[in-house]
C-alpha positions as CSV (number, residue, x, y, z in Angstrom):
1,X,-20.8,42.8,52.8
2,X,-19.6,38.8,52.9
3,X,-21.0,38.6,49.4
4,X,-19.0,41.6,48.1
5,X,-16.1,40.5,49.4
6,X,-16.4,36.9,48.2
7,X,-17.2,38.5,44.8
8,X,-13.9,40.8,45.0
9,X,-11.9,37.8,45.7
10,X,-13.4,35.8,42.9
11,X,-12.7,38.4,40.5
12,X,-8.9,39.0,41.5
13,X,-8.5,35.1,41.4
14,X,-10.5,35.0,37.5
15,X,-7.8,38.0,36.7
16,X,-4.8,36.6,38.6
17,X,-5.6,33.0,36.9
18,X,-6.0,35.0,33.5
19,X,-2.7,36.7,33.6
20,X,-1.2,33.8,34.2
21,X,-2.4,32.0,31.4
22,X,-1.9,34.9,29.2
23,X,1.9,34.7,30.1
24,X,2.1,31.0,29.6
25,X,0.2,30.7,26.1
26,X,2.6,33.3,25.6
27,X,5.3,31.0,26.6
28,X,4.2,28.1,24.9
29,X,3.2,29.6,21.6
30,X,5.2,32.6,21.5
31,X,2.1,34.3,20.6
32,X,-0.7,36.6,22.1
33,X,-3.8,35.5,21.6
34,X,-5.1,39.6,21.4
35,X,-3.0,39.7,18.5
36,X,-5.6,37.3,16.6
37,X,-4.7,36.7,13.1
38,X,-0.9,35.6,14.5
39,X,-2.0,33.6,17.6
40,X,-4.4,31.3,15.1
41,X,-1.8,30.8,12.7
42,X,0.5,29.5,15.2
43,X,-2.3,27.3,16.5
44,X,-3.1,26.1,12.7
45,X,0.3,24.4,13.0
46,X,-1.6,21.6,15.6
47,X,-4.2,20.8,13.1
48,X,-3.8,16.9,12.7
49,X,-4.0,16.6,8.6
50,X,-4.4,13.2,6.8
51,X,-1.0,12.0,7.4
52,X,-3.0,10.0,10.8
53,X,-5.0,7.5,7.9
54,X,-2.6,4.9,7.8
55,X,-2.8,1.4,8.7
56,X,0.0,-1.8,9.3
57,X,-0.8,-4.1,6.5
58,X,0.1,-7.9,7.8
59,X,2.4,-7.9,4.3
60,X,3.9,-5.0,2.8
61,X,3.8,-2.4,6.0
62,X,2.3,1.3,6.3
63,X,-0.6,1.7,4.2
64,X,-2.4,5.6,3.1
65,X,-6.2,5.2,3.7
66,X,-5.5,8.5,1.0
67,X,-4.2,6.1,-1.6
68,X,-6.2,5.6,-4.8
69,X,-8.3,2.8,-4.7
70,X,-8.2,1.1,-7.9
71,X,-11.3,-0.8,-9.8
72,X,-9.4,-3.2,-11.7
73,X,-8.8,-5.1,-8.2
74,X,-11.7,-7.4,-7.3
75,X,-10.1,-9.5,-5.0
76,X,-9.3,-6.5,-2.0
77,X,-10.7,-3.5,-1.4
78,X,-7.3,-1.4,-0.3
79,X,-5.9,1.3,-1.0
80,X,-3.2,0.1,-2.7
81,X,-1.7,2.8,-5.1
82,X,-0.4,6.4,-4.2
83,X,-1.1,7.4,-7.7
84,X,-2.5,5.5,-11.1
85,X,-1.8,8.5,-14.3
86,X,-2.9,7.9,-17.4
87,X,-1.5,9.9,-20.6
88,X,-2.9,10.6,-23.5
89,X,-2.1,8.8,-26.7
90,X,-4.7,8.6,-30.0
91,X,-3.2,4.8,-30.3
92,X,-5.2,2.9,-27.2
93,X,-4.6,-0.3,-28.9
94,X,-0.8,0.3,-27.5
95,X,-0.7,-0.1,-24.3
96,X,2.0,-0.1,-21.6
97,X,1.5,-0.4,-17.7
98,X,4.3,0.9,-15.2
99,X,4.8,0.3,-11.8
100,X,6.8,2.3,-9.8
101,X,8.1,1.1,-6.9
102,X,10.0,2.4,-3.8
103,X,9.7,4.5,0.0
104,X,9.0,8.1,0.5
105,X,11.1,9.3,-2.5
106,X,9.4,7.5,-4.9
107,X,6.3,9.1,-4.0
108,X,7.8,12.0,-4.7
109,X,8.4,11.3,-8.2
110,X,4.5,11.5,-8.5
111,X,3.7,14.6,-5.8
112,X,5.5,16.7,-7.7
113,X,3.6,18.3,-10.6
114,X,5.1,20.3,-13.6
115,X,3.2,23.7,-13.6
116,X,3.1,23.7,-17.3
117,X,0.9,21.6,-18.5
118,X,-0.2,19.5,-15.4
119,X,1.4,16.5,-15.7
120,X,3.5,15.0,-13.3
121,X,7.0,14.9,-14.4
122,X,8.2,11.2,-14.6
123,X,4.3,10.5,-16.6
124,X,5.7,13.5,-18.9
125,X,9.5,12.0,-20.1
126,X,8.3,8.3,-20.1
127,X,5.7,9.4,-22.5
128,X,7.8,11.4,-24.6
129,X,9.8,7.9,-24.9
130,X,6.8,6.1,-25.5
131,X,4.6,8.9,-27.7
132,X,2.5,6.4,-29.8
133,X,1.6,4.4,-26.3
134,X,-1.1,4.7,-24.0
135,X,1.2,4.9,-20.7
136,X,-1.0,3.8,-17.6
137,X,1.7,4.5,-14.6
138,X,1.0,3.2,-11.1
139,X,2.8,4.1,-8.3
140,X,2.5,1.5,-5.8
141,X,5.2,3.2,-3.4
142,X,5.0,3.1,0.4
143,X,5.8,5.6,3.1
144,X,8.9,5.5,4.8
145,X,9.5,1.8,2.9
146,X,12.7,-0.6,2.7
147,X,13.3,-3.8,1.8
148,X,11.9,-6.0,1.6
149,X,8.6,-4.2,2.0
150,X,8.9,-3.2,-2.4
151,X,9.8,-6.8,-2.5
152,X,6.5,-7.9,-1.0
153,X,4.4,-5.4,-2.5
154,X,4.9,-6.4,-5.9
155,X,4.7,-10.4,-5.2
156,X,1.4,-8.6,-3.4
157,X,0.0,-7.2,-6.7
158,X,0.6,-9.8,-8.6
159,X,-1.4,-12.3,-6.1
160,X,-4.1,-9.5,-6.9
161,X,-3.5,-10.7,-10.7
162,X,-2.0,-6.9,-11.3
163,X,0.4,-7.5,-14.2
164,X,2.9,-4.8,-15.5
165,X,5.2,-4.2,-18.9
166,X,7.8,-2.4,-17.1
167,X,8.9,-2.3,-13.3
168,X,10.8,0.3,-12.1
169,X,12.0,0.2,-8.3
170,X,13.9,2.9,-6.5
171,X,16.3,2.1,-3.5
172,X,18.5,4.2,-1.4
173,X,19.6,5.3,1.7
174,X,16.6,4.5,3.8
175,X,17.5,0.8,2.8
176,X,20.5,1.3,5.1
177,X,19.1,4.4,8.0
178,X,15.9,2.7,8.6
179,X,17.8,-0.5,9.9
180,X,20.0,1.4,12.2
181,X,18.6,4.5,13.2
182,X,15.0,3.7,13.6
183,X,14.6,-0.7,14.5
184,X,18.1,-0.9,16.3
185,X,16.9,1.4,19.4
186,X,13.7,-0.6,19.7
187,X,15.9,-3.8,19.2
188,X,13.6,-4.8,16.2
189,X,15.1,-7.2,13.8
190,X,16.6,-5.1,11.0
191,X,14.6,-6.6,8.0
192,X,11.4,-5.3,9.7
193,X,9.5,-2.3,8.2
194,X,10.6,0.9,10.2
195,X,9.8,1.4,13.3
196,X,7.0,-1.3,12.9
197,X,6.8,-2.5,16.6
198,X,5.6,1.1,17.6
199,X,3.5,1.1,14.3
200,X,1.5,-1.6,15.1
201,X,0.8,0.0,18.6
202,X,-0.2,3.1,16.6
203,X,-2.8,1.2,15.2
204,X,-4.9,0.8,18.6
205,X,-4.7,4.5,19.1
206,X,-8.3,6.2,19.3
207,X,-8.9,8.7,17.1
208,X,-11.9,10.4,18.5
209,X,-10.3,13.6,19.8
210,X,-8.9,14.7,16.1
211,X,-12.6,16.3,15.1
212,X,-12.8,18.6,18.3
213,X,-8.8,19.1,18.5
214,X,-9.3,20.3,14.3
215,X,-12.1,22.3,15.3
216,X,-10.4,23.9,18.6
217,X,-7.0,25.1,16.4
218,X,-9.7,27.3,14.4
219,X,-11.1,29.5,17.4
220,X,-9.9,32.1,19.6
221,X,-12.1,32.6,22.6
222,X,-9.8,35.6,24.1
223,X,-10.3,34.9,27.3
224,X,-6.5,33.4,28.5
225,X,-8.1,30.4,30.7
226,X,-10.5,29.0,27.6
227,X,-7.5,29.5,25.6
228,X,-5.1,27.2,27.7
229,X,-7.4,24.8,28.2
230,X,-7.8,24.3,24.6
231,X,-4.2,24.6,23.8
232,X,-4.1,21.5,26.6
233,X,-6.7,19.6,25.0
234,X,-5.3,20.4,21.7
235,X,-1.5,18.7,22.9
236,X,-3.3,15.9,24.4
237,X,-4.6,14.8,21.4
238,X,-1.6,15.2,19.4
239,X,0.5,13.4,22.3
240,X,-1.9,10.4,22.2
241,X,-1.5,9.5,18.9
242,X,1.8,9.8,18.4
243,X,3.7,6.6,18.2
244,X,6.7,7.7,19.5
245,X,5.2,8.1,23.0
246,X,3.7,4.1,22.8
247,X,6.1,1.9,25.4
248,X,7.2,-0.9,22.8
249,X,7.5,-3.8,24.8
250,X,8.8,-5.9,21.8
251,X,12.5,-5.9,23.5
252,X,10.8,-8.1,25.8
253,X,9.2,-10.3,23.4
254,X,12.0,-10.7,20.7
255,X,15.7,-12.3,20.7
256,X,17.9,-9.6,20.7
257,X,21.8,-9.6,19.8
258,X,23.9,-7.3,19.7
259,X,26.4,-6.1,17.2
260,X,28.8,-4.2,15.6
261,X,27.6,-1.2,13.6
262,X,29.6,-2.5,10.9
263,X,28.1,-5.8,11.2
264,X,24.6,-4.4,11.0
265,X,25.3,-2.7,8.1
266,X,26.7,-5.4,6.5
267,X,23.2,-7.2,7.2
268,X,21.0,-4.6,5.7
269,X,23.3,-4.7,2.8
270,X,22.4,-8.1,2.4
271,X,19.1,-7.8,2.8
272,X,18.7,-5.3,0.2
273,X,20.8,-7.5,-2.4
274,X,18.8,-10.6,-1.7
275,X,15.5,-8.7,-2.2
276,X,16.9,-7.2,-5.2
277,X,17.9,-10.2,-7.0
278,X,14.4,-11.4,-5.4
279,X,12.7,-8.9,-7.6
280,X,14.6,-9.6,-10.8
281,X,14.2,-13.3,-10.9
282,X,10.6,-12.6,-10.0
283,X,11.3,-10.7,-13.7
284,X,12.1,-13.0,-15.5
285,X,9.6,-15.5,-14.1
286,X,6.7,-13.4,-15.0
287,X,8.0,-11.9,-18.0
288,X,8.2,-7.7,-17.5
289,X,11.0,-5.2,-17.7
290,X,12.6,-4.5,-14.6
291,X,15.0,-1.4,-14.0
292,X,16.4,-1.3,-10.7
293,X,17.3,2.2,-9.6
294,X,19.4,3.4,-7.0
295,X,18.7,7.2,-6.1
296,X,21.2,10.3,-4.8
297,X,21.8,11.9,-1.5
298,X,22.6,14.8,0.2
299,X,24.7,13.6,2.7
300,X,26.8,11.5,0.5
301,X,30.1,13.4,-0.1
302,X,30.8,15.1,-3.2
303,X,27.9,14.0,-4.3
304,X,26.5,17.0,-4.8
305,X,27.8,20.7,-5.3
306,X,25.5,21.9,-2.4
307,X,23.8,25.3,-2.7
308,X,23.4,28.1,0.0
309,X,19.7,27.3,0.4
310,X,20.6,23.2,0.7
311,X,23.2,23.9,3.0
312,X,21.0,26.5,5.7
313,X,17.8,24.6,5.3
314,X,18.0,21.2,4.2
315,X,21.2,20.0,5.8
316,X,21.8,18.1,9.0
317,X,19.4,15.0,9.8
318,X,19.4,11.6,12.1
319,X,20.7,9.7,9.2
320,X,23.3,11.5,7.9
321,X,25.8,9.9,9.7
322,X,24.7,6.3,8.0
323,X,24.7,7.3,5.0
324,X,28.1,9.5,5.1
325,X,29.8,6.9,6.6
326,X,28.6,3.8,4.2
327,X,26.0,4.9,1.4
328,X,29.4,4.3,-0.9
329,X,29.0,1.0,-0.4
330,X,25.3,0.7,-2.0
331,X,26.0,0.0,-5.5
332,X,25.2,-3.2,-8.0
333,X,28.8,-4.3,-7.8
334,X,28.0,-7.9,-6.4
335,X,24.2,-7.7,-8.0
336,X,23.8,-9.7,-11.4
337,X,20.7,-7.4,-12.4
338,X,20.9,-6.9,-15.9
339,X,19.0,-3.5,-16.3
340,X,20.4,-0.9,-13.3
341,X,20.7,2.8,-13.5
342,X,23.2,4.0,-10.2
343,X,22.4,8.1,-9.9
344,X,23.6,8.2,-6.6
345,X,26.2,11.4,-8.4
346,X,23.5,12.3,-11.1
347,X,23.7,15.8,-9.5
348,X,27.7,15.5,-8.7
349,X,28.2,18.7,-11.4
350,X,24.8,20.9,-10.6
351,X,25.0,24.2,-8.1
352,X,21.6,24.9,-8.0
353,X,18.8,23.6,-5.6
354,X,17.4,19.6,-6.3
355,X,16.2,19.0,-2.8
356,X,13.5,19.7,-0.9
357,X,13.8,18.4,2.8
358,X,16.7,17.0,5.0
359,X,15.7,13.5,4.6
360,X,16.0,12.7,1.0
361,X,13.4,14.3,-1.3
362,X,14.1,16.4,-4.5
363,X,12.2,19.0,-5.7
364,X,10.9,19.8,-9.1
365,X,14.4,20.5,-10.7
366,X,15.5,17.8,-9.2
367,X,13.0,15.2,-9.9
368,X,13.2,16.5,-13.6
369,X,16.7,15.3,-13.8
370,X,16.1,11.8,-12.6
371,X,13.1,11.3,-14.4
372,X,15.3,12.1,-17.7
373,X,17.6,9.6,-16.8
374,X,15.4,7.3,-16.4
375,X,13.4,7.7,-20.0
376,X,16.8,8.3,-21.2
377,X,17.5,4.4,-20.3
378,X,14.2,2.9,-21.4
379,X,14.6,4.7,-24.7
380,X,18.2,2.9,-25.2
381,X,17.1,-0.1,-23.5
382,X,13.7,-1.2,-23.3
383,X,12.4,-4.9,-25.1
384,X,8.9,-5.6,-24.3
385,X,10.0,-9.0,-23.7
């Protein structure tokens, strides 16, 4: 009779302990996991993708461990280039090497592919400006970069005796957010890569759990008290590499002053000037063509005729304030750069859609536009000096 009873008890408790995991998953996830197909797309969204293989390089910041690695370096053996793409040409005794330099945006000139025919867009107008050249265009961009970090990298190529034709750099607005949304709280020094005290904290982080958090995202046991646990083991993971939850004790560490927001800007203006003319001296020294480009943004006003999908899904971010309030003042009006293309109102006139995100990325049509502009200007411009 004890037996039964302790059995009875046992199974109220499994179904009391049940129902209330049920109601929490349901909580948590807003889904059931009875209704299958929904409850495992909503847990897809925790699979930890590639974005995790990065690394702090002691020069130039955040490096992709997805980057191409390129033969032609036999010094290193990094991953150094987002993207190398080679067009065609039947005259390969013409050659011209590219570099393309810049942060997140400038990746995107080469993520974005044009459907047509498969080339990615920039690769396609540079080489109808070049049609009788064999165009070999590397994009050396770096996640979430500022300068000086473009600054460094190409000194950093060179060192590996990478040599280019043409250089073309993209700066913008996170050359002034980065500075103050992202070092100022941790009271890192505002020439630092973003966020880099937490970054290099990242890099200690243990990823052993991602294989068995990846592979627990892709099952549903149905029974409410599995599923909770993995859903906790699942957040664990995630909450354990994620840098933003590493106690940065670099305030204790570093010198910090504080000052006006007007003075800080005024700072990372100068740091992006002096790293600009930097990178054109370091032109004329080593004899390529350097274009200095300074890229468009939502959030700068009447920049942009903003359309209904712009303004309902990729409107309102933690910089816009920065860059409302003093992307104006970004320009080459103090910068003695003799080849600079400003297209911070290239889409001033246009109603339909160019970006893709509330950051700063465009999409296709968009990234079409600005690539134009920019073959548009080698065509007129270009010397092979």
């Amino acid at each position: 009779m004890k037996i039964k009873k302790s059995f009875f008890w046992l199974l109220v408790f499994f179904i009391l302990i049940n129902i209330i995991s049920l109601i929490t998953i349901k909580v948590k996830t807003g889904e059931n996991i009875f209704n299958s197909t929904k409850y495992l797309e909503k847990k897809n969204t925790y699979f930890i993708g590639e974005q995790v293989r990065r690394y702090m390089h002691p020069f130039i910041g955040q490096i992709d461990l997805n980057n191409k690695l390129d033969e032609e370096n036999n010094i290193t053996d990094e991953f150094l280039f987002y993207d190398i793409f080679e067009t065609v040409s039947s005259n390969t005794n013409q050659e011209l090497k590219i570099l393309v330099l810049g942060g997140s945006v400038a990746l995107n000139l080469s993520k974005n592919s044009d459907e047509n025919n498969g080339k990615n867009i920039l690769a396609r107008n540079l080489s109808e400006v070049f049609p009788n050249k064999k165009l070999t265009i590397y994009n050396a961009s770096l996640k979430a970069a500022k300068q000086p970090q473009q600054l460094f990298k190409l000194y950093y190529l060179y060192l590996l005796n990478y040599r280019f034709d043409i250089v073309i750099n993209f700066d913008g607005p996170l050359e002034l957010a980065h500075p103050i949304v992202k070092n100022l709280p941790l009271k890192e020094e505002l020439i630092y890569p973003r966020r880099y005290s937490q970054e290099i904290a990242g890099m200690s982080k243990n990823f052993a759990c991602i294989k068995n958090s990846n592979n627990l995202v892709k099952k549903n046991s149905f029974v409410p008290i599995i599923e909770l646990y993995s859903l906790y083991k699942i957040k664990s993971c995630i909450d354990s590499l994620n840098v933003k939850n590493t106690p940065s004790f670099w305030k204790e560490k570093t010198k910090y002053v504080q000052r006006s927001e007007e003075e800080n800007i005024n700072r990372s203006l100068k740091i992006w000037q002096n790293s600009s003319l930097q990178m054109y001296n370091f032109s004329k020294l080593n004899n390529f063509f350097y274009l200095h480009v300074i890229i468009p943004n939502q959030y700068l006003k009447d920049s942009k005729i903003l359309s209904d999908e712009e303004k309902e899904q990729f409107f309102g971010y933690e910089y816009q304030f920065v860059i409302e309030k003093y992307y104006e003042k970004f320009n080459f009006d103090n910068l003695k750069i003799k080849n600079s293309l400003d297209l911070k109102y290239v889409f001033k006139n246009i109603e339909k859609t160019t970006y893709r995100d509330k950051c700063c990325r465009y999409n296709d049509f968009g990234v079409e536009i600005i690539s134009k502009k920019i073959a548009k200007y080698l065509k007129s411009n270009f010397i092979k000096q």
